[in-house]
N, C-alpha and C positions, 0 to 999 in steps of 0.2 A: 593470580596472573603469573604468565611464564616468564621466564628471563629473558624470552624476544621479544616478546609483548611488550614489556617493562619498556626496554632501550628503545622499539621503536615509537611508542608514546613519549618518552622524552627528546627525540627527535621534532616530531609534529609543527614545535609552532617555527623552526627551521625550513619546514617546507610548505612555508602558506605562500609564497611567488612559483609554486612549478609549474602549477596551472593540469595538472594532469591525474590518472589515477596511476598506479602503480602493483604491481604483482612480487612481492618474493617469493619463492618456490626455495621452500628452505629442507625440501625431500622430506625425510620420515620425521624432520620437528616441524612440521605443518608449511601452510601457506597462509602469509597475510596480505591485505589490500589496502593500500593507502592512497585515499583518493583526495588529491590536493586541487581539485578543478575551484575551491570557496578559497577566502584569507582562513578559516580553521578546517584545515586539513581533519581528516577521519579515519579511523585506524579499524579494519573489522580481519576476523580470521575468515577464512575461507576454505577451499579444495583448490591442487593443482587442477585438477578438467573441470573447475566452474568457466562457466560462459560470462566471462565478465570482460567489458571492453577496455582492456591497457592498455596504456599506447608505449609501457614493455614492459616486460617481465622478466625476472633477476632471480638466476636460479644460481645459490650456492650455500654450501652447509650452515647452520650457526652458527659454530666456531670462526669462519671466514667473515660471518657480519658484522660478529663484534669485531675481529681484527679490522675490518673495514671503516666501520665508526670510531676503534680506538686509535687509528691512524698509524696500525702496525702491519695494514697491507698496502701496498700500491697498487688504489685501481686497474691501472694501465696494464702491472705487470702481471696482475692477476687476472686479468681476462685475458692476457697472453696465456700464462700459464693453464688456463683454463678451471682454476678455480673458482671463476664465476661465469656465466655466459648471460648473456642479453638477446632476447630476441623482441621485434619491435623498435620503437625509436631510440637510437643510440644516443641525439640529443638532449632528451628528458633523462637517458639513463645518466650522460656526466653531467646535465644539472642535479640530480638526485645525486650523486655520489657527493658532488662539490660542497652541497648541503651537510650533510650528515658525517663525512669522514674528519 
């Protein structure tokens, strides 16, 4: 398993109320899909151009997710800064952050 694997599988049972699936597009260290629509969320790898229904998807490096999880980025300020972007639903995106960071 990789080291984003690892973190977002230790995330999981944090996110059994989001109700949603989820996309990270983490560029050239893959993309994974976490689909939280059950109470046990599912963690699978993917492709950024899979045809998969998100209701959004959260593109930004590794480095940025873990600082994101280990609560030494500010969402808010980070998607200012544009080291993360969201496209799709903004509201699952800061339930999903509220979760995890």
């Amino acid at each position: 398993m990789s080291d984003v694997e690892d973190r977002l599988r230790d995330v999981l049972p944090r996110l059994n109320r989001l109700g949603a699936v989820v996309r990270f597009d983490l560029g050239g260290d893959g993309c994974w899909v976490v689909d939280a629509r059950s109470p046990h969320p599912t963690l699978s790898e993917g492709e950024s151009d899979d045809e998969i229904d998100a209701a959004c998807t959260i593109r930004l490096s590794a480095d940025n997710l873990f600082k994101l999880m280990d609560g030494r980025m500010d969402p808010m300020l980070g998607y200012t800064l544009g080291k993360l972007k969201v496209t799709g639903s903004m509201g699952v995106a800061m339930k999903l952050v509220g979760a995890i960071g």
